[in-house]
C-alpha positions as CSV (number, residue, x, y, z in Angstrom):
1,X,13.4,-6.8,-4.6
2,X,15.6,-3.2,-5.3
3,X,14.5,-0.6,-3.5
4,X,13.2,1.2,-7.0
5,X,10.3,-1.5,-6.6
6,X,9.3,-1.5,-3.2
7,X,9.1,2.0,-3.3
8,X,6.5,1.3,-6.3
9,X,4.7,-1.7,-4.6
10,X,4.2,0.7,-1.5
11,X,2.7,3.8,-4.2
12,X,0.8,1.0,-5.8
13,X,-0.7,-0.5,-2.3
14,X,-1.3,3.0,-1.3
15,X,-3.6,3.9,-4.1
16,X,-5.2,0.0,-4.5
17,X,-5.0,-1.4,-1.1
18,X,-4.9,-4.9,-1.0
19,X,-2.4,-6.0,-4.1
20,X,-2.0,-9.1,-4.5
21,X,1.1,-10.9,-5.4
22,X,0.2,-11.8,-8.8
23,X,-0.7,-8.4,-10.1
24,X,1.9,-6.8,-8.7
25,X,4.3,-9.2,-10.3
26,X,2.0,-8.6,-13.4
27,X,2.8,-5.0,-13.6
28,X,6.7,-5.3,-12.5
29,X,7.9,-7.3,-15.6
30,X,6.5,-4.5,-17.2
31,X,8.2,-1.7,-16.0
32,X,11.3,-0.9,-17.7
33,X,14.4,2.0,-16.1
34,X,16.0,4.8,-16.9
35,X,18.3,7.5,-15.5
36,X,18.0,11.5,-16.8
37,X,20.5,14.0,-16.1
38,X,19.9,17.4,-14.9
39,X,18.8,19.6,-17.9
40,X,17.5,16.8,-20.5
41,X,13.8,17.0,-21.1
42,X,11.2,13.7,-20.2
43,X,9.6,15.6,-23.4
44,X,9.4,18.3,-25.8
45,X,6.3,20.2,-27.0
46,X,6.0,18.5,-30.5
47,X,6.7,14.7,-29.3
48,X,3.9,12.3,-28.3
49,X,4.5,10.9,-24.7
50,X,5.1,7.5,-24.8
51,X,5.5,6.4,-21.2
52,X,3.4,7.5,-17.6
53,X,6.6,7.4,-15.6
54,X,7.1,6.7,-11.5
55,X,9.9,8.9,-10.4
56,X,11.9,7.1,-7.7
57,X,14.2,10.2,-7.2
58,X,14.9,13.8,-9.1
59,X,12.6,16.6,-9.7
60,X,11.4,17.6,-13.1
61,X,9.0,20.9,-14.0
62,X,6.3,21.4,-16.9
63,X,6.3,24.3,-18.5
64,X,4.8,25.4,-22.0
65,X,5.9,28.5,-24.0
66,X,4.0,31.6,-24.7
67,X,4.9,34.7,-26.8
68,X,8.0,33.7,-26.3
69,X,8.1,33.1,-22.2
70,X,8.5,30.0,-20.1
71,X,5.2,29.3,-18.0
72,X,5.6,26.7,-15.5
73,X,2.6,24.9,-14.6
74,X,3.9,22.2,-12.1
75,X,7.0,20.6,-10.7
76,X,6.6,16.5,-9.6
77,X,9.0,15.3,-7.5
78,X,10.2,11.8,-5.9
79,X,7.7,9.2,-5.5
80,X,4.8,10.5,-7.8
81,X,3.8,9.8,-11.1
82,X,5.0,11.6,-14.6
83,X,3.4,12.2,-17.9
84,X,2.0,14.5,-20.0
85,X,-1.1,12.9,-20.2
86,X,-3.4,14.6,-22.7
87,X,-0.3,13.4,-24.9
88,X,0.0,9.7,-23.8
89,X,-3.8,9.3,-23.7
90,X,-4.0,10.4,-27.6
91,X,-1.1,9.4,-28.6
92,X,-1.2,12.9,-30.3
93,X,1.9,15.7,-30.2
94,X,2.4,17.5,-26.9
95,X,2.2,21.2,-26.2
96,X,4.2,21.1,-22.9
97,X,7.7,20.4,-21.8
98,X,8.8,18.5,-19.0
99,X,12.4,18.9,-18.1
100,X,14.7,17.2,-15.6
101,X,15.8,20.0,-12.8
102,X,17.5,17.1,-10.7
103,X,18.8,14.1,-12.4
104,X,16.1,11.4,-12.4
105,X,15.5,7.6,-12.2
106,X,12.4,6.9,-13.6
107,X,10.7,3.3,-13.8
108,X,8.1,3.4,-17.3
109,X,5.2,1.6,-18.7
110,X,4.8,2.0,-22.5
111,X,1.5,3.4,-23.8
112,X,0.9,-0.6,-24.9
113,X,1.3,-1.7,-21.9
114,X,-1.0,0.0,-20.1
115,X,-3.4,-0.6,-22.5
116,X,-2.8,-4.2,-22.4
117,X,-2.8,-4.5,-18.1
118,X,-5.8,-2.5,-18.6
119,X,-7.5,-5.3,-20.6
120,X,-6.0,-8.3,-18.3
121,X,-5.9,-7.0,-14.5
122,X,-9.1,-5.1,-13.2
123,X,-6.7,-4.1,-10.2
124,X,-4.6,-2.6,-12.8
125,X,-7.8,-0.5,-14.2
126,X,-8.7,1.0,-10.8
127,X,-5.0,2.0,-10.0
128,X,-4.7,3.8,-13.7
129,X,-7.9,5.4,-12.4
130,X,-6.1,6.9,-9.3
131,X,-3.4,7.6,-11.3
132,X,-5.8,9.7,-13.6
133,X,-7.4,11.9,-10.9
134,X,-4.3,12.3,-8.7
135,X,-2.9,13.9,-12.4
136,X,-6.5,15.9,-12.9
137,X,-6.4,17.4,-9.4
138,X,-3.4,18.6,-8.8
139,X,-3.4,20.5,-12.1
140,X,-7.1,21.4,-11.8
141,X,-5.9,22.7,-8.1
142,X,-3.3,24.8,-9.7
143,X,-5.2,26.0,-12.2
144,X,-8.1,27.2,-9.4
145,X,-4.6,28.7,-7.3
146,X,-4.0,31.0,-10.0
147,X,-7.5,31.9,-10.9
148,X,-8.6,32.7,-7.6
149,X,-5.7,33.0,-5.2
150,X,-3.9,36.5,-4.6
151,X,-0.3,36.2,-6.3
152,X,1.1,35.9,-2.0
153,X,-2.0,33.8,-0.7
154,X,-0.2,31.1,-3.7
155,X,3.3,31.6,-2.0
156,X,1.9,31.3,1.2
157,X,0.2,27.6,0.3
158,X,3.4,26.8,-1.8
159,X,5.6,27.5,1.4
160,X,2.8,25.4,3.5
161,X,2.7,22.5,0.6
162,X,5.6,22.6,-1.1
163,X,8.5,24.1,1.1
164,X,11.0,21.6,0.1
165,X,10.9,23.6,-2.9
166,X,12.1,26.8,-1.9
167,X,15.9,25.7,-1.9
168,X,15.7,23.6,-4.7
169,X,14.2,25.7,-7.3
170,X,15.8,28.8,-8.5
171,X,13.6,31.8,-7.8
172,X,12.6,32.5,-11.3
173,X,11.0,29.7,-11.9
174,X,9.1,29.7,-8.4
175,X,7.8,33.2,-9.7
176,X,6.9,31.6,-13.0
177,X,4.8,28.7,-11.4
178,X,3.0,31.7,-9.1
179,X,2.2,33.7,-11.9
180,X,4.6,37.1,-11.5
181,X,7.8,38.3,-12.0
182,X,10.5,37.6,-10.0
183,X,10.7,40.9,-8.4
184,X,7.2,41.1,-7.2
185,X,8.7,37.8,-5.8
186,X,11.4,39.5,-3.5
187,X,9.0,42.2,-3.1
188,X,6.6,39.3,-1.4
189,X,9.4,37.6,0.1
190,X,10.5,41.2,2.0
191,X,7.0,41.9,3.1
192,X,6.6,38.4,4.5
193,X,10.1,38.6,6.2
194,X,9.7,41.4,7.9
195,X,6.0,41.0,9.3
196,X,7.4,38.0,10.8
């Protein structure tokens, strides 16, 4: 087995423990591959997301525009799962981007075949359920950051959750996902440097 699918059987056994051998197998002839280079899109607001994607290595952000601005929502990085899924649920136009920040191999399931493994596999139901609300809460948990957190309480729990970020994302966008300019950014990033 490549190393592209054990690193899916272990996500899969690590939302539905217990897997057997014949589902698994069930949902890997499935699964189909592809490679995106830095600064190609997964998406564009406009198309309709075809595929809810495992992302064996890369990083990729969503973002949607706004009188003209880029706001980033989310980044998703190795070993979780990618889609815009209002969009792939519908089958209706989305209103986000999702764009490759480092180059990405993704393995994909088609919006029929999930349907179809949803119909056949009852173990496949329950792990498109934790699929669903692993998607729900981490952009519901954003959504509550920027509501209710302070604009350096959210760099604080980025730098606690997400630090691998910090190097790998250039500091605009890290300002855009908090919610402020890049120089209240710096202004943040002084304050916290020299309290410390």
């Amino acid at each position: 087995m490549s190393d592209i699918l054990k690193n899916i059987r272990n996500f899969y056994t690590y939302l539905v423990p217990g897997i057997d051998d014949a589902s698994w197998e069930h949902i890997a002839e499935k699964l189909t591959f592809r490679t995106l280079p830095k600064g190609s899109f997964y998406i564009r607001a406009g198309e309709i997301c075809r595929y809810v994607s495992f992302i064996d290595r890369g990083l990729l952000r969503f973002y949607y525009m706004k009188d003209g601005k880029e706001m980033i929502t989310g980044f998703m990085d190795r070993h979780q799962y990618i889609s815009d899924y209002t969009s792939f649920l519908l089958q209706q136009p989305s209103t986000k981007y999702i764009e490759v920040l480092e180059e990405a191999t993704l393995a994909e399931l088609s919006f029929q075949d999930v349907q179809n493994l949803y119909n056949t596999s009852q173990t496949f139901e329950r792990f498109g359920r934790k699929i669903a609300e692993q998607l729900f809460l981490l952009f519901d948990i954003q959504q509550s950051n920027i509501t209710n957190l302070k604009p350096e309480e959210r760099y604080l729990l980025l730098i606690e959750k997400q630090s691998t970020l910090l190097q790998r994302i250039p500091q605009y966008m890290l300002a855009s996902y908090i919610g402020i300019t890049p120089e209240h950014l710096s202004r943040i990033r002084a304050k916290l440097s020299s309290s410390s």
